[in-house]
C-alpha positions as CSV (number, residue, x, y, z in Angstrom):
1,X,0.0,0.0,0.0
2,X,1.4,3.4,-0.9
3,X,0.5,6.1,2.0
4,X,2.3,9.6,2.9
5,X,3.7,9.8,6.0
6,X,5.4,12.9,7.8
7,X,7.7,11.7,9.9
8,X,9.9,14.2,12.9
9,X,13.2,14.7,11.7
10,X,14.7,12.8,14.7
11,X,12.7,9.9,13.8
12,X,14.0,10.4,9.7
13,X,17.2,11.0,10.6
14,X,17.4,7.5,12.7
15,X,15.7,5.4,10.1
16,X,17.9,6.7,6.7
17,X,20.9,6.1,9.4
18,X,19.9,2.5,9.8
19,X,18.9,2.5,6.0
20,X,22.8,3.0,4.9
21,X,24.2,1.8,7.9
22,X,22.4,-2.0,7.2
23,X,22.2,-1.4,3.2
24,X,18.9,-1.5,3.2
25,X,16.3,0.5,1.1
26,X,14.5,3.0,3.1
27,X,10.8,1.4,3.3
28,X,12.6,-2.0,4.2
29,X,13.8,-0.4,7.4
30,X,10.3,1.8,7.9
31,X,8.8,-1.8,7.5
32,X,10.8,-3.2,9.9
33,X,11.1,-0.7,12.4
34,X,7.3,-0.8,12.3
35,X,6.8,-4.7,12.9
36,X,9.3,-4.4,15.9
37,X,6.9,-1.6,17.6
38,X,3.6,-3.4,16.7
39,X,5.4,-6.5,18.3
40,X,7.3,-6.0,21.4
41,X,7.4,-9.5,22.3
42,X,9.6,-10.4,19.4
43,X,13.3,-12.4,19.8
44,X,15.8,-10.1,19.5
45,X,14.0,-7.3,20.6
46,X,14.2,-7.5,24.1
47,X,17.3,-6.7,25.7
48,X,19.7,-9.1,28.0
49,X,19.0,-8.8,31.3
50,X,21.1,-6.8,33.3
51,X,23.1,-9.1,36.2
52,X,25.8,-8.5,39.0
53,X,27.7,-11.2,39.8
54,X,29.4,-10.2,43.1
55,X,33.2,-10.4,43.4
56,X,34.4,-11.8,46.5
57,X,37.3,-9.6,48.2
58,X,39.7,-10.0,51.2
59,X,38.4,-7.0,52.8
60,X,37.9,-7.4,56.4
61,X,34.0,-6.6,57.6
62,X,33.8,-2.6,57.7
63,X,36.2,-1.5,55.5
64,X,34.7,0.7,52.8
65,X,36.8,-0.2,49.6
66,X,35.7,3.6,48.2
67,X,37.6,5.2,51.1
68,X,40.9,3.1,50.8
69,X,42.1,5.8,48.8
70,X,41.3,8.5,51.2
71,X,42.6,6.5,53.8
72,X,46.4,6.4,51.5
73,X,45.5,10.3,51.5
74,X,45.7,10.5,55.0
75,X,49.3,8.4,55.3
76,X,50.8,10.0,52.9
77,X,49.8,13.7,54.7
78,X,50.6,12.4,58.1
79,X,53.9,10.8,56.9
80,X,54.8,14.2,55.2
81,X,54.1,16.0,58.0
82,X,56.3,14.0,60.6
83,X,59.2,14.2,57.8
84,X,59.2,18.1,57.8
85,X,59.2,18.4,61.7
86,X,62.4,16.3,62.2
């Protein structure tokens, strides 16, 4: 079916993009783009879920791994100090 369609910029920018980018002629990706939308549940377009595997560390209980280097900071000042009263 031939229709006219006025598409935002944004949205005809994106789809000549894809167009080159997958060398594909311009209705093939409006086609396609379509189907995905009127289709959600469709393989490939749902994204991987997101998981965080925890890494076990040798921290001791309490000790903030974001602070460590605050902590070298603190030596380094202290140790600084002590060396220019001597």
């Amino acid at each position: 079916m031939r229709t006219t369609l006025t598409l935002d910029d944004d949205v005809a920018d994106f789809l000549k993009e894809q167009s080159q980018l997958h060398n594909k002629p311009f209705k093939q990706v409006v086609n396609e783009v379509l189907r995905r939308g009127m289709t959600p549940g469709l393989k490939g377009s749902k994204s991987p879920k997101f998981r965080i595997v925890p890494n076990r560390s040798n921290l001791f209980p309490g000790v903030d791994p974001r602070k460590l280097n605050q902590l070298n900071d603190q030596l380094e000042a202290e140790d600084f100090a002590g060396e220019g009263s001597t």
